[in-house]
C-alpha positions in Angstrom: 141.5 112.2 172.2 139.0 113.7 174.7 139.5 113.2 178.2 136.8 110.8 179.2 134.9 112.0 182.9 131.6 111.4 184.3 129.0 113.9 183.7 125.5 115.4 184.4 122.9 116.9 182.5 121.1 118.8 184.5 118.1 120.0 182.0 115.0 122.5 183.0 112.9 124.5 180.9 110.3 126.9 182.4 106.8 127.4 180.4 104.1 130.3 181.1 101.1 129.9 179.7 98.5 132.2 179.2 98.3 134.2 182.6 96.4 137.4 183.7 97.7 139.2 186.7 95.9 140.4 189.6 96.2 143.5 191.7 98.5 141.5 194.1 101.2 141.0 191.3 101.1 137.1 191.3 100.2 135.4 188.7 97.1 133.4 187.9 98.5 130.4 186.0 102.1 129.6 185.3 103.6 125.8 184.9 107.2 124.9 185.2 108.1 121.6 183.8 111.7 120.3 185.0 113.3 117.2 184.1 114.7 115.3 186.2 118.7 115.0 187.2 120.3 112.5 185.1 123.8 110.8 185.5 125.5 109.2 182.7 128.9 107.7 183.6 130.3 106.8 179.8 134.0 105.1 181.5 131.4 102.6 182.9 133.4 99.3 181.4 131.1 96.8 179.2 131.2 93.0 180.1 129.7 90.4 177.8 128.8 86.8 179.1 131.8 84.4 180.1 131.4 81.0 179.4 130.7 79.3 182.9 134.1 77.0 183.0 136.3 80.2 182.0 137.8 82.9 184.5 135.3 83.8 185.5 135.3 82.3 189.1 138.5 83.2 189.4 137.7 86.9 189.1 138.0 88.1 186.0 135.5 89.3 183.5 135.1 89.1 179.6 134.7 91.3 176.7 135.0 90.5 172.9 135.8 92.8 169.4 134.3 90.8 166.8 135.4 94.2 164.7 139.0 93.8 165.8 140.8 91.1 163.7 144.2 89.5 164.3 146.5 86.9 165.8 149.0 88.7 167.7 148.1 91.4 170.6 150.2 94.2 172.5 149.2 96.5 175.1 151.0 100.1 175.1 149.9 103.5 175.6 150.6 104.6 172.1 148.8 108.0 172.3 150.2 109.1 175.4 147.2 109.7 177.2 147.2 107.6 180.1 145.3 104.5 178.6 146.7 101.3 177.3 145.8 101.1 173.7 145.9 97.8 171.6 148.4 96.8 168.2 146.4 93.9 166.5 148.4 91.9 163.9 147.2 89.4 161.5 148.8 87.5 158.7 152.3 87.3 160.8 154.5 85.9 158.0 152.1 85.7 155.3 151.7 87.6 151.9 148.6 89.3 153.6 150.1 90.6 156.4 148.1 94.0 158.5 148.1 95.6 161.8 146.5 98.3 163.3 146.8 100.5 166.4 143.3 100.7 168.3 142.7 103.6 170.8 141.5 102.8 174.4 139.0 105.3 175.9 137.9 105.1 179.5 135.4 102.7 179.0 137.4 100.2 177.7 136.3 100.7 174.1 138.3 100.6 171.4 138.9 102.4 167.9 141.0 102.3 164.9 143.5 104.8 164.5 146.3 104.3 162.3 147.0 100.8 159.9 150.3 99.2 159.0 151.2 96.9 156.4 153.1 94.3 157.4 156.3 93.2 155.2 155.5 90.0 154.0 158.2 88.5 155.9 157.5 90.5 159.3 156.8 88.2 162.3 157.4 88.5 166.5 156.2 92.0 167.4 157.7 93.8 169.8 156.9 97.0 171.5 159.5 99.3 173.6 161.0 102.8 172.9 163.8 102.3 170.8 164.7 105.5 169.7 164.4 107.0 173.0 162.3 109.8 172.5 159.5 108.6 175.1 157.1 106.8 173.7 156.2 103.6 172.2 157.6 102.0 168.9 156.9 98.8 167.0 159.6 96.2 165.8 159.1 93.6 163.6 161.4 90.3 163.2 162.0 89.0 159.9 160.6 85.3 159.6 163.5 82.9 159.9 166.6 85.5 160.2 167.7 87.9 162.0 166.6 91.0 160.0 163.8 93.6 161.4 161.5 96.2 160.5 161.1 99.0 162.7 158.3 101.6 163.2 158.9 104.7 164.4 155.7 106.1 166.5 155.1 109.5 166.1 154.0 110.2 170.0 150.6 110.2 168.7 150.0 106.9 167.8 150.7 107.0 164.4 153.8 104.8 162.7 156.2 105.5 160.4 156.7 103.5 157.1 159.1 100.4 158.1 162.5 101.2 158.0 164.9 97.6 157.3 168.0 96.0 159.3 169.3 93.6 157.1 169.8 90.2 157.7 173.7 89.3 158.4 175.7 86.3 159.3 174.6 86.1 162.6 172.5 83.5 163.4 169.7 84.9 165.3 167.8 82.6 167.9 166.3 84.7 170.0 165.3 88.5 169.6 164.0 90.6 173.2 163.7 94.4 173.7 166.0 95.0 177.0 166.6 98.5 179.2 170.4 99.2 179.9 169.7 102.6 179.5 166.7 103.6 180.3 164.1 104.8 179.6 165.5 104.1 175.8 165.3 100.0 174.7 168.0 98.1 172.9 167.5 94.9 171.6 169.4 91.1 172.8 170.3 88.8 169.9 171.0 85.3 170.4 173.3 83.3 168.3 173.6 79.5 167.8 175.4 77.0 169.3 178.9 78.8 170.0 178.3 82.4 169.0 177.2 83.8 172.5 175.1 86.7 172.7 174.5 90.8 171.4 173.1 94.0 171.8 171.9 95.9 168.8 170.9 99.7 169.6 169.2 101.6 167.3 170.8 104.6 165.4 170.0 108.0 164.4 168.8 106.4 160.9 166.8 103.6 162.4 168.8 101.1 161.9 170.2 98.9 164.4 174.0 98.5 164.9 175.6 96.3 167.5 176.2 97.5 171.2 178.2 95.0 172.5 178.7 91.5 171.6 180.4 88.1 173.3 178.9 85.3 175.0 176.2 87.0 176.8 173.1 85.0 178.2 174.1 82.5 175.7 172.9 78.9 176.6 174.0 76.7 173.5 170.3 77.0 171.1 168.4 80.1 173.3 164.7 79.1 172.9 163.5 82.0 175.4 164.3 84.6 177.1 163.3 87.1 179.7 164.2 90.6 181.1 163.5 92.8 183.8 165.5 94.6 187.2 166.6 91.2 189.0 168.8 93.2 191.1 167.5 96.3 191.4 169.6 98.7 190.0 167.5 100.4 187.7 169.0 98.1 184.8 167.4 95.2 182.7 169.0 91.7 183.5 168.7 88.9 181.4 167.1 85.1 181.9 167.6 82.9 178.7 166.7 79.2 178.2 167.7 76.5 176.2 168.6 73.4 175.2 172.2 72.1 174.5 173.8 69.5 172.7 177.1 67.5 174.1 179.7 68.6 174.3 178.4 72.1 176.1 179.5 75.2 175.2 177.0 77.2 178.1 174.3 76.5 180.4 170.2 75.3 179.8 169.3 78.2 182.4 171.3 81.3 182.8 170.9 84.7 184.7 173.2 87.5 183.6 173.4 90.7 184.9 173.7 94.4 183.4 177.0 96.0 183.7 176.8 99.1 182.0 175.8 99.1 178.6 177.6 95.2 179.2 175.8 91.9 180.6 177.8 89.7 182.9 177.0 86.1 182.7 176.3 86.0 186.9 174.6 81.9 187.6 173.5 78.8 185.1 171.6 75.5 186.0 173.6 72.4 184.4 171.2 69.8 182.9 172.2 67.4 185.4 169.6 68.4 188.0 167.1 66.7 185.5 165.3 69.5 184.3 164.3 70.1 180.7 163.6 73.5 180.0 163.2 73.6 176.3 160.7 76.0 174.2 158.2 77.1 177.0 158.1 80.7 178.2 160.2 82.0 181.1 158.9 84.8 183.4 160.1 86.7 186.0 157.0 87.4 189.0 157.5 88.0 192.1 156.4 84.3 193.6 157.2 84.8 197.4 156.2 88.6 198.3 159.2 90.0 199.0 159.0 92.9 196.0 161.7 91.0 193.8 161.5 89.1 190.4 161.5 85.6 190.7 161.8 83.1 187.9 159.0 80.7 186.7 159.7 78.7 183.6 158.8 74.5 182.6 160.8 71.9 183.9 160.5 68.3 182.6 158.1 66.6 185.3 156.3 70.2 186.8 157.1 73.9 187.0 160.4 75.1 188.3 160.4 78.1 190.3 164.1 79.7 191.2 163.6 82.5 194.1 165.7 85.7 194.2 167.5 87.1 196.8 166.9 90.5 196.2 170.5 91.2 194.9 169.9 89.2 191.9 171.2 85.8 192.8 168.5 82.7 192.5 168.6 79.9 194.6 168.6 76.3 193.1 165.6 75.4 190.8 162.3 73.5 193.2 160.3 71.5 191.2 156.5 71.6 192.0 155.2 68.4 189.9 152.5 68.7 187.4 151.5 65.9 184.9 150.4 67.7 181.3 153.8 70.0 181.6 155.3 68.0 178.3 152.2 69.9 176.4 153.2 73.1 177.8 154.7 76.1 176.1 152.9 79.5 177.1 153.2 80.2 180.8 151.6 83.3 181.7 151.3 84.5 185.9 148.1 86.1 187.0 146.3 86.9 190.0 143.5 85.7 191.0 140.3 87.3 192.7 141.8 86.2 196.1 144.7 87.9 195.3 147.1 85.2 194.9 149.3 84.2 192.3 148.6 81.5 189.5 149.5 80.7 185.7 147.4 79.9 182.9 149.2 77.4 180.5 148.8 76.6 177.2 150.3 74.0 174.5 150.9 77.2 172.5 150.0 77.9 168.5 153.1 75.1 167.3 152.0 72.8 169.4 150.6 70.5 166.8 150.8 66.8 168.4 148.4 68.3 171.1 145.4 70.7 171.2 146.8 74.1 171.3 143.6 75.5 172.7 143.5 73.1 175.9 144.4 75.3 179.3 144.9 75.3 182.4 144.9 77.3 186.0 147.4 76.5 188.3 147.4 77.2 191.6 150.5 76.3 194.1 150.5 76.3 197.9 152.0 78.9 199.6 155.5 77.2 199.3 155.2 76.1 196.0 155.8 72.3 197.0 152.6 71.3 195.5 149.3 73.0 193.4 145.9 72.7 192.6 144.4 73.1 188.8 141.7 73.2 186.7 141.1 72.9 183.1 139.2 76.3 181.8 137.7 77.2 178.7 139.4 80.4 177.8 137.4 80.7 174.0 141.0 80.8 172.0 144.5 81.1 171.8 146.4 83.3 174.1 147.7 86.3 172.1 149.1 88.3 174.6 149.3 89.6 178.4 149.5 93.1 180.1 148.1 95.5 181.7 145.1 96.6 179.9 142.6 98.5 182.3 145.6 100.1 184.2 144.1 98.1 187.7 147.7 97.2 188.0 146.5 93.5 187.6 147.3 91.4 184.5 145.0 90.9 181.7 144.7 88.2 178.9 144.2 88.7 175.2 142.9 85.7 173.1 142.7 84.8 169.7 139.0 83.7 169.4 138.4 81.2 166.3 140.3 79.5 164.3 140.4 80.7 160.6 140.6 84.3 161.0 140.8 85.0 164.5 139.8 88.3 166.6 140.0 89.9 170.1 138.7 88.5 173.1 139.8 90.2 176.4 139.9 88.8 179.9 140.2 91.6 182.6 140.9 91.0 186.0 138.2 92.7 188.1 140.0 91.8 191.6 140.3 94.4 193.9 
C-alpha cells in the first residue's frame, strides 16, 4: 500500500492571446491565468456524530463502517506498514462463519484485503506471531475443546488456509497467546479442576505441541487470564482467575512468573478475603504511575485493584465499592481526555439475566478508595480494545446492532 503524506497541487497554465509586438519588444496583450495554491491533506481522520451521552465528553470521538460486518474485532498491523489494520469476524461458531482483514490507511479508512472462512467450529480469535517470523498470525479456538485452527500470515496480510490441532484429552479452560521467547508467541492452556496448566508452541508444521506442562497459573476452573512483563524482564508473566470448589486444589487469583521457557507459580489470593472473582476480565494497567503493570479485575461488592512493586510482587487485593459489579464481565481501562485512567464495563454478550448492552465509565480517586461513574451510551457491544490510530491511547471497537452487527469505532482524541 502507498504511503499516505500530505500534498499540494500547485496548478498554472499561461495563455497568449492574439498579440502584435511593437518596436519596444513587449507585447501588446498577453493574459496569464493561475490557479490558486491548493492543500489537500487525505490522512485528515473522518468523525461522524456521537450520540450526546457517549464518550464523547470524555474525549473520544466516533466513526462507524456500516460496510464492515462482524462480531469479533482485533487490531494488528497485518501489512507491515506502520498502521493498525482491522480482522472482523462474524458467525463465531456458526455454520456461516467469515472474517476478513481490512487495511488501515492514514486517514483511518479502511479496505478489504484478504477473506477467511471460518471452520464451522472456530471461535475466540487470537492474534500474536506464533511462528516467529515477525509478523502477525490468526488462531482460532475450536468451540467447546481444546483444538485450534491457525493461520499463517504471509507478512502481507494475507492468510494461509487453516491448518488443525486436534482436540486431546486435555481439558482446556482457558486459551491466551503469551511471550517467553520473544518476539515469537506460544500459547497457555488451562485445564480443569486438578490438571494445572500448559504451554503449547507451535511447530515447523503448524501445529502446536506442548512446551511445558504442570500446575502452572492453575486456579481450580480458570475463567480468565491475563499476560504481560509484571517484572520486567523482558518475559510474559501470567495472571489467571477463577473460581474453586471445596476442597481446593489452587488459588481464585494467581500471579506466576516466567522462568525460562517455565512459569513459576510466585503469589495467590485465597477466597477468604471475600472476594469473588469469577468470569469478568482481568487486566493488567498501570493504575498508580509508576511504569509497572498493575492488576484490575471484579471483586464481589466493587473493583479490586492489586498494585505491583515493580519486581512483580502485588500487594493484597483493595476493594473500591461499586453497586452494579454482579452484572459485570468486560472490564476494559482507558484514558480519558484529562489524561487519567478509567474503565468502561459491560455485562458482556452471555450476560443474559441483564442487558448486555448497559455500560458504564468509571472513574476512581487518585487512591482508588472510592470512584465516580456514569452510565453512557456506547451504540453496541464491546468487540474489542487496542490501539487503533497509533496515538498510543486505547481505542474501543463495538458491535453496533443486534442481528447482524458491524464496526463502530471509538478513538481517543486526547492529547
Amino acid at each position: 500500500m502507498s504511503a499516505c503524506v500530505a500534498r499540494q497541487t500547485d496548478q498554472a497554465t499561461e495563455s497568449a492571446g492574439d498579440s502584435s509586438t511593437g518596436a519596444d519588444g513587449v507585447s501588446d496583450e498577453a493574459t496569464t491565468e493561475a490557479t490558486a495554491t491548493t492543500s489537500v491533506n487525505p490522512c485528515e481522520r473522518r468523525f461522524d456524530q456521537p450520540p450526546p451521552d457517549g464518550l464523547a465528553p470524555f474525549g473520544f470521538g466516533y466513526v462507524e463502517f456500516p460496510e464492515i460486518d462482524g462480531d469479533v474485532f482485533r487490531f494488528e498491523d497485518f501489512d507491515g506498514d506502520g498502521h493498525k489494520d482491522l480482522l472482523a469476524l462474524l458467525d463465531l461458531g456458526g455454520s456461516d462463519g467469515a472474517g476478513g482483514i481490512y487495511l488501515q490507511d492514514c486517514a483511518g479508512e479502511l479496505r478489504r484485503h484478504t477473506s477467511l472462512t471460518i471452520p464451522q467450529r472456530g471461535e475466540e480469535p487470537f492474534v500474536a506471531d506464533f511462528d516467529g517470523d515477525g509478523d502477525f498470525d490468526v488462531l482460532l479456538r475450536e468451540s467447546g475443546s481444546g483444538g485450534r485452527y491457525f493461520f499463517a500470515n504471509d507478512g502481507y496480510g494475507h492468510l494461509s488456509a487453516p491448518v488443525t490441532t486436534p482436540d486431546t484429552e486435555y481439558v482446556v479452560m482457558t486459551m491466551l497467546p503469551i511471550q517467553l521467547d520473544r518476539p515469537r508467541a506460544d500459547l497457555y492452556l488451562s485445564g480443569g479442576y486438578d490438571v494445572g496448566g500448559r504451554i503449547d508452541r507451535l511447530g515447523s508444521n503448524h501445529v502446536f505441541e506442548p512446551l511445558a506442562s504442570g500446575a502452572i497459573g492453575a486456579a481450580c476452573f480458570v475463567t480468565n487470564a491475563a499476560a504481560g512483563d509484571l517484572d520486567s524482564d523482558g518475559r510474559d508473566d501470567l495472571v489467571v482467575i477463577g473460581s474453586c470448589n471445596s476442597p481446593r486444589a489452587y488459588l481464585p487469583l494467581a500471579v506466576s512468573l516466567s522462568r525460562g521457557t517455565d512459569l513459576a507459580l510466585s503469589q495467590g489470593f485465597a477466597p477468604e478475603l471475600g472476594y469473588s472473582l469469577d468470569f469478568c476480565d482481568v487486566q493488567l494497567v498501570d493504575i498508580d504511575g509508576d511504569d509497572d503493570l498493575d492488576i484490575v479485575t471484579c471483586a464481589s461488592d466493587g473493583i479490586a485493584s492489586l498494585v505491583n512493586d515493580g519486581g512483580g510482587l502485588f500487594d493484597e487485593p483493595r476493594l473500591t465499592p461499586w453497586p452494579h459489579i454482579a452484572f459485570v464481565q468486560r472490564l476494559v481501562p482507558l484514558t480519558t481526555g484529562d489524561g487519567n485512567l478509567a474503565l468502561v464495563l459491560q455485562p458482556g454478550r452471555h450476560s443474559y439475566w441483564h442487558d448486555s448492552r448497559q455500560t458504564w465509565i468509571w472513574r476512581p480517586n487518585d487512591d482508588w478508595s472510592s470512584a465516580t461513574y456514569d452510565e453512557i451510551e456506547i451504540l453496541g457491544m464491546l468487540a474489542g480494545h487496542g490501539d487503533f490510530d497509533g496515538d498510543g491511547a486505547t481505542d474501543l471497537a463495538v458491535r453496533v446492532g443486534t442481528e447482524e452487527g458491524h464496526l463502530g469505532l471509538w478513538l481517543s482524541t486526547a492529547e
